[in-house]
C-alpha positions, 0 to 999 in steps of 0.5 A: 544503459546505466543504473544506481548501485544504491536503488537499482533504477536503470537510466540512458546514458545520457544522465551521470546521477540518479534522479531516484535516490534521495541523495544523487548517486553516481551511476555505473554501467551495466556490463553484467546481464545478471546485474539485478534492476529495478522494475517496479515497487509494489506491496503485499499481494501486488508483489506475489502476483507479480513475481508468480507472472514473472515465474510464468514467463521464465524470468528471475526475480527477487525482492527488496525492501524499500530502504525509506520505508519502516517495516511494521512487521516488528509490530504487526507481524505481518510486512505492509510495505512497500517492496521493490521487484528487481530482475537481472538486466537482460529480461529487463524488457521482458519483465516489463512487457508481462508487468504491462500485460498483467496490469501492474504497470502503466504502459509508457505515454498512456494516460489515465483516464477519469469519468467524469460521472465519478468524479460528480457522483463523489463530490454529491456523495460528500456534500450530503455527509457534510454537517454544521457545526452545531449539528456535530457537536449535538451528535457528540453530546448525544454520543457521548450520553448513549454511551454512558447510559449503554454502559449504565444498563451492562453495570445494571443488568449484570448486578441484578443478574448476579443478585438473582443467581444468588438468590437461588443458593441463599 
């Protein structure tokens, strides 16, 4: 097996460059069973739900950030991206196999499956949210009136409020 330095993602023999990285990267052997690879990216909670299942079964993991993705933890405080998992390459097989079990990842070949009653439930639901274009603007300019009458009657009714605590120290 092979894997990309840059992503971690392992790959048959039988390619030379990476078809996971944005720019094709060479791909170099696995000789050490330590050598950490990619097993799946995930966020948030998905990411301690599996490692807490990886932890369960014994197995080594550690996390990493996904390089083409911002972090919003500057802004935030609180990191919303995406992160990879990687595990050493000898529990590779392992890993996939309790990731599989507990749901984080799509056994290979398995496809999803669609009910269709869903599918018609959501396209009825979006044909009676759907309004004429006449009807949206009348809605905006009904808006846009409560608005300014709402924000009226807060001026009003905190003026008077203020007038008659007033009364009572003149």
């Amino acid at each position: 097996m092979k894997y990309c330095k840059k992503c971690k993602h392992i790959h048959e023999d039988k390619f030379d460059i990476c078809t996971e990285c944005r720019k094709p990267q060479q791909l170099f052997s696995i000789e050490d069973e330590n050598t950490p690879v990619f097993l799946l990216s995930a966020a948030r909670f998905e990411v301690q739900r599996v490692q807490s299942a990886l932890e369960s079964g014994g197995i080594p993991s550690d996390c990493a950030v996904r390089k083409h993705q911002l972090s919003a933890d500057a802004v935030t405080g609180t990191d919303i991206g995406d992160k990879d998992i990687l595990v050493p390459y000898a529990a590779y097989r392992q890993a996939y196999d309790i990731c599989v079990g507990i749901g984080a990842i799509k056994p290979e070949g398995e496809e999803i499956q669609i009910d269709m009653q869903d599918v018609e439930d959501a396209a009825e639901s979006e044909k009676q949210i759907e309004m004429s274009p006449a009807k949206r603007a009348t809605v905006k300019i009904l808006s846009a009136i409560l608005l300014i009458i709402l924000f009226c009657m807060v001026i009003w009714g905190t003026d008077f409020f203020t007038g008659f605590l007033t009364g009572f120290f003149k």
